[in-house]
C-alpha positions as CSV (number, residue, x, y, z in Angstrom):
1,X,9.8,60.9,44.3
2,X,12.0,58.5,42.3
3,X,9.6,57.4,39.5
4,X,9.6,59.4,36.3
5,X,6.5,58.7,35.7
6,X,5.6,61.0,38.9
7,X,7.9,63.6,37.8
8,X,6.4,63.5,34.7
9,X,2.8,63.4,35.8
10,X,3.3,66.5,38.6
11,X,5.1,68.8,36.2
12,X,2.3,68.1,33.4
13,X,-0.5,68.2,35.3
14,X,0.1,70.2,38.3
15,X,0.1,74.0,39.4
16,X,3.2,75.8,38.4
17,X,4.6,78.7,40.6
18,X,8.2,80.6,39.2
19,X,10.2,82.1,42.2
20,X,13.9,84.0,40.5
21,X,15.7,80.6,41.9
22,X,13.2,77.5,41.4
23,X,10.1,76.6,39.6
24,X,7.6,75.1,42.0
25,X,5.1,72.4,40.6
26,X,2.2,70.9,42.9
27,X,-0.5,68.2,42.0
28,X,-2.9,66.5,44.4
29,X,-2.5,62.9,44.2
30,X,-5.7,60.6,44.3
31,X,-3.4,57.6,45.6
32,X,-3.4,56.6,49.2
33,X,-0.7,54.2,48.9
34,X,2.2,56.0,49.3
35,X,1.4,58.1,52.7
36,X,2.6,61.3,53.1
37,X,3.8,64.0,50.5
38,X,6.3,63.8,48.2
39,X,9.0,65.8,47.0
40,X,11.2,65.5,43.9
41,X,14.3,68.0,42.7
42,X,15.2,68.3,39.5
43,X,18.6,69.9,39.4
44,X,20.3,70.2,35.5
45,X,23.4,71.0,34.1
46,X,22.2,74.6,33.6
47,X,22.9,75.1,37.0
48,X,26.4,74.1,36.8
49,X,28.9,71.7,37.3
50,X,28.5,68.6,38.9
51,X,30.0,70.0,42.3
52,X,27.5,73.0,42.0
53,X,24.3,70.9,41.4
54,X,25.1,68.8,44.4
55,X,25.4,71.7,46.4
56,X,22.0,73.3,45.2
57,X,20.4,70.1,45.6
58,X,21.9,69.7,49.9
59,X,20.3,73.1,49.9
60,X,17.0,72.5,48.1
61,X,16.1,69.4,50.2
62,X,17.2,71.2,53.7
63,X,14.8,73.8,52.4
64,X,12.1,71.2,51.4
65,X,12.1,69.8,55.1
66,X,11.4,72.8,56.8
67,X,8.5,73.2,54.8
68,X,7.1,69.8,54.6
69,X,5.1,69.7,57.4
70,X,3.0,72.8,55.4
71,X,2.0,69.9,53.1
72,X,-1.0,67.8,52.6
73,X,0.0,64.3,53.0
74,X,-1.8,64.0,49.2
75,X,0.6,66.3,47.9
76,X,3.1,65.7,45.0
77,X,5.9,68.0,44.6
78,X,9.0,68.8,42.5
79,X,11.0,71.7,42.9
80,X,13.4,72.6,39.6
81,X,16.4,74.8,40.3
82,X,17.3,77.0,38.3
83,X,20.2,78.4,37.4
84,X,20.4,81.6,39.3
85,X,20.3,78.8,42.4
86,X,23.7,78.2,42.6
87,X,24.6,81.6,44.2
88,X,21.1,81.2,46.4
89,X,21.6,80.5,50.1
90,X,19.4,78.2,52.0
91,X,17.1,80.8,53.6
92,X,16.6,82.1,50.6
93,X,15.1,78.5,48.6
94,X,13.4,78.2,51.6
95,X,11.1,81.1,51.4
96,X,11.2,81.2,47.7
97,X,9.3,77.5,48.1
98,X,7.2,79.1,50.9
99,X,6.4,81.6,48.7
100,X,5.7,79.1,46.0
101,X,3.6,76.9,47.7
102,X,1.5,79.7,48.9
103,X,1.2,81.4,45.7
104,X,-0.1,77.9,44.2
105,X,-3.1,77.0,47.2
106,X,-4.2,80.3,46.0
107,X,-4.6,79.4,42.5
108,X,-6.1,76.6,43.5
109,X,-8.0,77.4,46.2
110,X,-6.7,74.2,48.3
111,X,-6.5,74.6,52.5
112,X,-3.5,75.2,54.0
């Protein structure tokens, strides 16, 4: 995601799911244009300095990969770090947002 409108839009209207590293928002988007999900960080200065949020935001997209292929290609998601992320190591965020994500299709009741 790059628009702040979408940003905006998925924290605000989607599902929310807190892990002890990130907060985990997930909306269902109604447009077909842009095909595939999508996935936005938001990384602030709460987390650290500028060398530290870098380095949590490497880590949150390697994460975000690995579980991208769990997505529905509808899907809208952003990920904020928190500041407990900057000590987190990959495998960590990675389950945390597994975790997330599954707490949230519960909620919602939305397939797999």
């Amino acid at each position: 995601m790059t628009r702040s409108t979408e940003f905006g839009a998925t924290v605000s209207k989607g599902t929310r799911a807190a892990q002890p590293d990130v907060v985990v928002y997930r909306l269902r988007s109604d447009q077909t244009a842009d095909p595939g999900p999508r996935v936005g960080l938001i990384v602030s200065k709460a987390v650290g300095n500028a060398v530290q949020r870098h380095r949590v935001s490497r880590r949150l997209r390697h994460a975000a990969l690995a579980v991208l292929e769990d997505l529905d290609p509808s899907d809208r998601v952003v990920i904020r770090a928190l500041p407990r992320s900057r000590d987190a190591v990959t495998p960590r965020l990675e389950q945390e947002l597994r975790t997330a994500l599954e707490r949230i299709r519960q909620r919602t009741g939305a397939p797999s």
